[in-house]
C-alpha positions in Angstrom: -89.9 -52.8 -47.5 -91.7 -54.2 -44.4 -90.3 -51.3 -42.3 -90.8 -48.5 -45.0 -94.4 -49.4 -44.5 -94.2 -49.1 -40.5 -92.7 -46.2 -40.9 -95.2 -44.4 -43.3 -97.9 -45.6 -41.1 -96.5 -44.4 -38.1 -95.6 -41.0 -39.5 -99.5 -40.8 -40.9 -100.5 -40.8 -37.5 -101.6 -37.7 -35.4 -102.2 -37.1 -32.0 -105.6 -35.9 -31.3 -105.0 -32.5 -29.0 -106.8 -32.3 -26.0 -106.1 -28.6 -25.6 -104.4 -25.9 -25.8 -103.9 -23.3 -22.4 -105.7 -25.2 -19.5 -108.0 -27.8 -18.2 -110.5 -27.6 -21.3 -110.9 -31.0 -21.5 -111.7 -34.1 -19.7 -108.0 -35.9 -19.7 -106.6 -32.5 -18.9 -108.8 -31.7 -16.1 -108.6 -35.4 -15.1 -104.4 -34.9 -14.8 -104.8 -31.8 -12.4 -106.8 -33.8 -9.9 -105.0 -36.6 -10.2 -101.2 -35.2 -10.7 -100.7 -31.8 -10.5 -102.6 -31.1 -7.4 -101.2 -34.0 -5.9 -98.1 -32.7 -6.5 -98.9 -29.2 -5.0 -100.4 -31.0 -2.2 -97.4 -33.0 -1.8 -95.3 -30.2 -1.4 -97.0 -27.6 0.8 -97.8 -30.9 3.1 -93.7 -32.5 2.7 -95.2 -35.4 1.8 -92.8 -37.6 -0.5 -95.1 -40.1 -0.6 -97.3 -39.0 -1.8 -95.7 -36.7 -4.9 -94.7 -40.6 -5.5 -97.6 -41.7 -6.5 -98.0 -39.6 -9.5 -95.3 -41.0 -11.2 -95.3 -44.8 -13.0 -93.0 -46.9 -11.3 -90.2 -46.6 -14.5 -90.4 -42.4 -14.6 -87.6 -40.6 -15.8 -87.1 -37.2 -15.1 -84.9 -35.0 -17.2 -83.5 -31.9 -16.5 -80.3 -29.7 -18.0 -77.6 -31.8 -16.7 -78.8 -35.5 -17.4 -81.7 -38.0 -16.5 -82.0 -39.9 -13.7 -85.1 -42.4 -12.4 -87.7 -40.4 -10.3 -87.3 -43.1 -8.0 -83.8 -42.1 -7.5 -84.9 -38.7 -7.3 -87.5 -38.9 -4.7 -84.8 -39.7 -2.4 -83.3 -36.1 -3.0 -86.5 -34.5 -2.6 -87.9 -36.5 0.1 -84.1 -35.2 1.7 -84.9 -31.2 1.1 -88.6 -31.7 1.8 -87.5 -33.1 5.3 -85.1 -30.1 6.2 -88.0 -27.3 5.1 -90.3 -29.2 7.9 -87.3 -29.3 10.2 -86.2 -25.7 9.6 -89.8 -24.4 10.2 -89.8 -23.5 6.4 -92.4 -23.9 4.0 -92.9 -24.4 -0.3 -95.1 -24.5 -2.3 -95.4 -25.4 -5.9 -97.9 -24.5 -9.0 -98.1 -25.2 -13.0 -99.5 -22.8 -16.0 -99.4 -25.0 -19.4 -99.0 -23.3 -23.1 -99.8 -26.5 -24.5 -101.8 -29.9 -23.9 -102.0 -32.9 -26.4 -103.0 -36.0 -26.3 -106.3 -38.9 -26.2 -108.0 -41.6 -24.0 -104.5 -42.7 -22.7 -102.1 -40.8 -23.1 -100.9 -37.2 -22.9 -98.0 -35.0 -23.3 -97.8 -31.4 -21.7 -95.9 -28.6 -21.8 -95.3 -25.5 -19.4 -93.9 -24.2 -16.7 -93.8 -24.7 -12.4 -93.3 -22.0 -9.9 -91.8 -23.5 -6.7 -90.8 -21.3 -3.6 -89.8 -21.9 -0.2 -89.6 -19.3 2.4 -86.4 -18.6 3.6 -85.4 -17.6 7.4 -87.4 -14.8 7.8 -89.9 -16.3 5.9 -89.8 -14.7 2.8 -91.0 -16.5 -0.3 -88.4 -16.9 -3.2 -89.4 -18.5 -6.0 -88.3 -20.1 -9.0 -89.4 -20.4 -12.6 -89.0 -23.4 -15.0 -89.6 -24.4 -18.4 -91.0 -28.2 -17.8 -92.5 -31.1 -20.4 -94.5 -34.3 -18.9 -96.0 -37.1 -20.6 -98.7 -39.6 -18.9 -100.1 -42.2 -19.9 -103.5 -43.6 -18.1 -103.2 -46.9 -16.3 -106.2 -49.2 -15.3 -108.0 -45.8 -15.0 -105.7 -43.5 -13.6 -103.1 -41.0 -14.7 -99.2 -41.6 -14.5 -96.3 -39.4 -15.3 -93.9 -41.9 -16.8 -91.6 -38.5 -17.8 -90.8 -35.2 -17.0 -88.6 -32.7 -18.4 -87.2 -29.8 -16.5 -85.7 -27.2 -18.9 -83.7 -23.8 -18.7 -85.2 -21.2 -15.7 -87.8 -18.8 -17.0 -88.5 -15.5 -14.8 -91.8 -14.4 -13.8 -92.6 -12.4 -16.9 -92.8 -15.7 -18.6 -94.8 -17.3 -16.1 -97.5 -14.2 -16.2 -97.8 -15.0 -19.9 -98.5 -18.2 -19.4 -102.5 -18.9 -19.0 -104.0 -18.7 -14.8 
C-alpha cells in the first residue's frame, strides 16, 4: 500500500520545462556558459581538462554500443585530442537543442553536436549526432552527470534544428 502511494505521488509529478529550442531561459542559458561552451572551448583548445570539468565526478556516457564512466572516457579523448595537436590538425565542436526541460536544479536536454576535425589537407569533415544530457546544479554550478550519444544524423537534420 505504502509503495502504491510513492508511486502515485511520484507519477503526479511534472517537470517544470525550461524551454523548448534554445537558451530562453535562465538554467538553459546558464548550461551554455558553463557546459557547452566549455566543451567547445575544450575542444578547439585540446584541452581534456578542462571538457572534465563539465561533467560530475560519477558521469556516464552512453552511446550505441554500451555505457562506460566519462572518467574512463576522457582517457580516450584526452588520447585523440593529443594526436589532432600533434598532427597539426584541428576540431571543433557545436550543439543545436529541439528540446530543454527542467527547474532550479536540474535539467535534461536533448539535441544534436556537430564535431569536425580537419584532415591532412585541412579540410573540415564533420559529423552529426543525435545526443541527450541531464545536469543537475551543484553548490551553484552546472554538472553533466549523463550523456547520451545516439544514431548519426546528417546535416539536413542539424539545419533543422534551431541556430
Amino acid at each position: 500500500m505504502r509503495l502504491q502511494r510513492v508511486a502515485g505521488h511520484l507519477l503526479s509529478l511534472h517537470p517544470t520545462p525550461m524551454a523548448t529550442g534554445s537558451g530562453s531561459s535562465s538554467a538553459s542559458s546558464e548550461i551554455d556558459a558553463e557546459c557547452w561552451s566549455v566543451i567547445s572551448e575544450a575542444v578547439a583548445a585540446n584541452d581534456c581538462d578542462k571538457m572534465a570539468s563539465v561533467y560530475h565526478p560519477d558521469a556516464v556516457l552512453v552511446n550505441t554500443t554500451g555505457s562506460i564512466a566519462v572518467t574512463a572516457q576522457l582517457v580516450t579523448w584526452g588520447e585523440g585530442m593529443e594526436k589532432i595537436a600533434a598532427e597539426g590538425r584541428s576540431a571543433s565542436v557545436s550543439f543545436r537543442f529541439a528540446s530543454r526541460q527542467g527547474d532550479a536544479t536540474t535539467a535534461f536536454e536533448r539535441g544534436m553536436f556537430r564535431y569536425a576535425e580537419t584532415n591532412g589537407a585541412s579540410v573540415e569533415e564533420p559529423r552529426f549526432v543525435q545526443l541527450e544530457a541531464l545536469f543537475v546544479k551543484k553548490e551553484g554550478r552546472w554538472l553533466m552527470v549523463m550523456e547520451r550519444q545516439l544514431e548519426a544524423a546528417d546535416e539536413g537534420a542539424w539545419d533543422a534544428l534551431p541556430a
